[in-house]
Structures are given as C-alpha cells and as structure tokens.
C-alpha positions in Angstrom: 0.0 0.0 0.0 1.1 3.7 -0.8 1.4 6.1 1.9 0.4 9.8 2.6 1.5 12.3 4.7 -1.7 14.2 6.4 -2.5 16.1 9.8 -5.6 16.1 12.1 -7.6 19.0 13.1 -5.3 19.6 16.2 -1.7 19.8 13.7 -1.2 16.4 14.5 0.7 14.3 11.6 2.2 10.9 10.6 2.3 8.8 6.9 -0.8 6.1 6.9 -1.6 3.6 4.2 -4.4 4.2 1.6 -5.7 1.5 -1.2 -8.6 2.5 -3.5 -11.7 0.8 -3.3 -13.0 -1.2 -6.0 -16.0 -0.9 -7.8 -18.0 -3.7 -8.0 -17.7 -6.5 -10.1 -20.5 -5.8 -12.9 -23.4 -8.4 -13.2 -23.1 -11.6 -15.7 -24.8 -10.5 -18.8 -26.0 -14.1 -20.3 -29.0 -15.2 -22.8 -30.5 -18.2 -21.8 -28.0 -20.6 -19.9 -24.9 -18.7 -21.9 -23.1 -15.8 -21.3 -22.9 -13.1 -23.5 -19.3 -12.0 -24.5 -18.7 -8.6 -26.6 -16.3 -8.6 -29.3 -14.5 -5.8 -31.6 -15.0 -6.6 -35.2 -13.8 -4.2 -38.1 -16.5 -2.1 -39.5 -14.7 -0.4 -42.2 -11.4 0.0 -44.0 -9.2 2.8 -44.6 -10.2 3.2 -48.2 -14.4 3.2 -47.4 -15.1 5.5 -45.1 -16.3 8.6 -45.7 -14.1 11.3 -46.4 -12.3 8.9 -48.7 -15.1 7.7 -50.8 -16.3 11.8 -50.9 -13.2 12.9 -52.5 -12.5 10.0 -55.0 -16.3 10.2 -56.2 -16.8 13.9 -55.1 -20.6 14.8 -55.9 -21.4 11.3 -57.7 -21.0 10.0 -53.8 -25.0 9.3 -52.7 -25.7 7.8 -56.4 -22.7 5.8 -55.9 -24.0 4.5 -52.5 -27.1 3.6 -53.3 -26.1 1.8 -56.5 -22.8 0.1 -55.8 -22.1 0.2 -52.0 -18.7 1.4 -52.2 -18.2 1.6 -48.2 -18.7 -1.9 -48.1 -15.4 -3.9 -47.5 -16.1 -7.5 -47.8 -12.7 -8.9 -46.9 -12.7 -6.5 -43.9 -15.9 -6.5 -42.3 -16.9 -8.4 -39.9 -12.9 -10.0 -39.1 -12.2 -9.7 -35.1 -9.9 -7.7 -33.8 -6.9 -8.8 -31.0 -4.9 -6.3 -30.8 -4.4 -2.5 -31.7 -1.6 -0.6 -31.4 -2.1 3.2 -30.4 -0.7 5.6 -33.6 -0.6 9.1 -33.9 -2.1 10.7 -37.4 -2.2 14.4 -38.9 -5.6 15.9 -40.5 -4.4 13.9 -43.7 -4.6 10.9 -42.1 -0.9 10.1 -42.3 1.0 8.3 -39.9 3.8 10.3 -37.7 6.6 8.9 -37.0 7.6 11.3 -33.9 4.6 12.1 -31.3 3.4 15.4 -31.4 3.8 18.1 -28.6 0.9 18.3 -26.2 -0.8 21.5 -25.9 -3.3 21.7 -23.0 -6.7 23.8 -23.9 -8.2 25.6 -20.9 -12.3 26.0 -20.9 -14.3 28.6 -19.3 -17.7 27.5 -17.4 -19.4 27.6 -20.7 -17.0 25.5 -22.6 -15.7 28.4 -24.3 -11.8 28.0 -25.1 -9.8 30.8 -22.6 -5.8 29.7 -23.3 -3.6 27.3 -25.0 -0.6 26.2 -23.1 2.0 23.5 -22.9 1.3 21.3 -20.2 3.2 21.8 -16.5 4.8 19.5 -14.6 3.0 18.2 -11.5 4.9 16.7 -9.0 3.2 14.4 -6.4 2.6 16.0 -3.3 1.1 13.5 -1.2 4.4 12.6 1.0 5.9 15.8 1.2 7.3 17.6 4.5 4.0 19.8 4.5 1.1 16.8 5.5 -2.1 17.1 4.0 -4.2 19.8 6.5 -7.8 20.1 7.5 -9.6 23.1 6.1 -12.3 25.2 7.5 -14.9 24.2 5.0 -16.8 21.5 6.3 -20.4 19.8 4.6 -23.0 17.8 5.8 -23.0 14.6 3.6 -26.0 14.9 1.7 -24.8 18.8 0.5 -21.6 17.5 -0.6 -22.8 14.4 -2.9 -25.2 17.5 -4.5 -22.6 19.6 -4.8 -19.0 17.6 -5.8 -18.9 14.1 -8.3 -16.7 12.0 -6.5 -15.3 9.9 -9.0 -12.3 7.9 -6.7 -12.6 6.8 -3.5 -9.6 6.0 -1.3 -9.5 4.4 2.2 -7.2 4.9 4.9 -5.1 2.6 6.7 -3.8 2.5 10.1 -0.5 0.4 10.8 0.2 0.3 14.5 -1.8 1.2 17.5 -1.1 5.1 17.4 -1.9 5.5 13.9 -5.3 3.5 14.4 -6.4 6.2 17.1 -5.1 8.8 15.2 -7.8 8.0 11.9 -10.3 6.3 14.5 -10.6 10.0 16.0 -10.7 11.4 13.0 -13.4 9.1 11.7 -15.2 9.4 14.9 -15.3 13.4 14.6 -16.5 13.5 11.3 -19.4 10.3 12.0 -20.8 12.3 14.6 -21.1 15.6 13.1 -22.4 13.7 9.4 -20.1 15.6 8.0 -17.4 15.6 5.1 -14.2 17.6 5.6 -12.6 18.9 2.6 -8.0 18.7 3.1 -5.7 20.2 0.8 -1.5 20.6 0.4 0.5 23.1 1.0 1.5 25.8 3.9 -2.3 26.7 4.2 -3.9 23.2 2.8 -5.7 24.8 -0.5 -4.1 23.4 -3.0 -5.3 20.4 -4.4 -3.9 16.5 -4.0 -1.6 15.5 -6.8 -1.4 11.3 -6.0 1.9 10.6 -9.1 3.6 12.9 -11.1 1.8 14.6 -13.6 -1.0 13.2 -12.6 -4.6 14.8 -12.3 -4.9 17.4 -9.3 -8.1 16.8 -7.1 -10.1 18.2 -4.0 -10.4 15.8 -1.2 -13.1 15.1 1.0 -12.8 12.7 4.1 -15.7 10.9 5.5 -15.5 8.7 8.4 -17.7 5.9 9.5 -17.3 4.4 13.0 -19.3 1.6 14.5 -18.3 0.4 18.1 -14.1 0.1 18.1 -14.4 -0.4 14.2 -13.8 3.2 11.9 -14.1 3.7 8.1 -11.8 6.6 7.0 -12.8 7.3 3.4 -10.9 10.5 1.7 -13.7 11.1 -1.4 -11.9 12.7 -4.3 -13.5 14.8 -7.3 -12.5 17.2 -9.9 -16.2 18.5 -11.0 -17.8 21.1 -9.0 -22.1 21.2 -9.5 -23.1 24.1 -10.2 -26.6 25.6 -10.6 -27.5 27.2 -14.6 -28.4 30.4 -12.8 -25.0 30.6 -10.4 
C-alpha cells in the first residue's frame, strides 16, 4: 500500500496507508443458460469511409452508395480484432513517425476556449514535508454528494496502535457531526492533492464511519464542482 502524509484537526501528523476501493464486479450478462461475450469486429477499411469515398467520387458520392455500396469492404468487415496498437495521425490521415507536442486547452464555465498552453509539470505532493491539512470548510454529507462528483474513493489505513487512534478519532469526529471535511496541500492546505507525477490534481473530501471500536476513513476525491445554470 502507498502512503500519505496528512495532519488532524489539532496539527497532529504521521504517513498512513491508503488503497482504493473497488468498484463492484459488474453483473453476468447471459442469454439463456450462456453468457454473452462482446467482441471488436472491423466495421470499415481505410479506403471506405467517408471522407475517402467523398473525395475520389466527389458529388457522384450518394448515387454511388445507393447503387454500388462502395463503403462496403467485404474482406474486412466483420474480421475480429486482438490487438491495436495506439498511432498518432495528422488531418491527412498520415502516420507520424515522432509524437506530437501536447498543448493543453483551458475552458471557461461555458466551454468556451480561454488559453492554450503547454502542459506543467506536476509533481506528487502527497508525501511531502508539509502533511495534508484540515480546512475550515466542512459539509454535511447529503450537500456534498449535491454539490462535488466524487469519481475515486480511497481508504485509509492505520499500521500500529497510534496510527489506528489517530484516523479512529478522525473518523469518529466527522461520524458524529455527518459531516465531510474537505484537506488540501500546502502551507495553508488549499491546493489540491496531486497522487503521481503529472498526474490529475483533485479536492479531497474525508468521510469517516465508526461503528463500536471499528472506523471507516474514506478520503472522497472529485474534480467536477455542481453548479446551478443560474450561479
């Protein structure tokens, strides 16, 4: 198990374990008495789809269609595919040989384009000297599943006595109250939690669950804010 550095609502810190919790297992699908397996199969070749077949037969295309069924590959369709390989192509459809640079496109609210940038480098911040700290914004449960998507869920370890009562308060606090507490990096604990390098920043949530000398300490992430048409 991986490790984090974090700090309790009284500046206590130490590094405990986390493991992500698995979704689960998705239901047989099955018709009858046999299961039901999905396969990729080839649907077109490079020479029938569309923009090729509009530029060799240009305005003649629907005539062509109807008549001859051009996009029709015979020796291609329907043949399984195993494996792909990932390949980069340019608005000619040509294959690079050297991968591109990486611009990253910013969006407004509205999913207007605002800036074009190359990408930074994040470095993980999870195990640094600064621990992960408490903030002051705190939400009842059922506001903060209306207002965050939690998309990852990670659960907290203990590995000796001292760390177990270290998240078993923790846990206990937030049970009581029915309460989420958001935690963030960094001198003042807003920034957001960067798990590998380069890796997506999120906003963290802890819940805790506690029943009798058994606790639950869930840290909720998401990286989608709800927000009201009219806000």
């Amino acid at each position: 198990m991986r490790k984090i550095h974090i700090s309790d609502s009284n500046s206590k810190n130490t590094f405990v374990h986390f493991s992500p919790i698995k979704a689960p297992s998705n239901p047989v699908r099955a018709f009858g008495k046999q299961k039901v397996y999905s396969k990729r199969l080839i649907l077109s070749g490079e020479k029938s789809d569309y923009e090729n077949l509009l530029t060799k037969y240009e305005k003649k295309l629907p005539e062509i269609l109807l008549n001859e069924d051009p996009e029709l590959d015979l020796k291609l369709i329907g043949r399984p595919i195993e494996k792909t390989n990932t390949v980069f192509i340019n608005k000619k459809n040509e294959i690079l040989r050297v991968a591109p640079n990486w611009i990253e496109l910013i969006f407004d609210q509205d999913g207007n384009e605002k800036e074009r940038r190359v990408p930074e480098d994040r470095l993980s911040n999870i195990t640094d000297d600064l621990p992960i700290r408490f903030t002051k914004m705190k939400l009842k449960r059922k506001d903060a599943v209306r207002k965050f998507v939690f998309s990852r869920t990670l659960q907290l370890w203990h590995s000796d006595g001292l760390t177990f009562e270290f998240l078993f308060n923790i846990a206990k606090e937030l049970d009581d109250n029915d309460e989420m507490m958001l935690v963030g990096s960094g001198e003042k604990g807003r920034g957001p939690l960067i798990f590998q390098n380069n890796g997506l920043p999120w906003r963290a949530f802890l819940e805790g669950r506690v029943k009798d000398n058994s606790y639950a300490l869930l840290m909720r992430l998401s990286n989608l804010e709800l927000k009201s048409l009219n806000s």
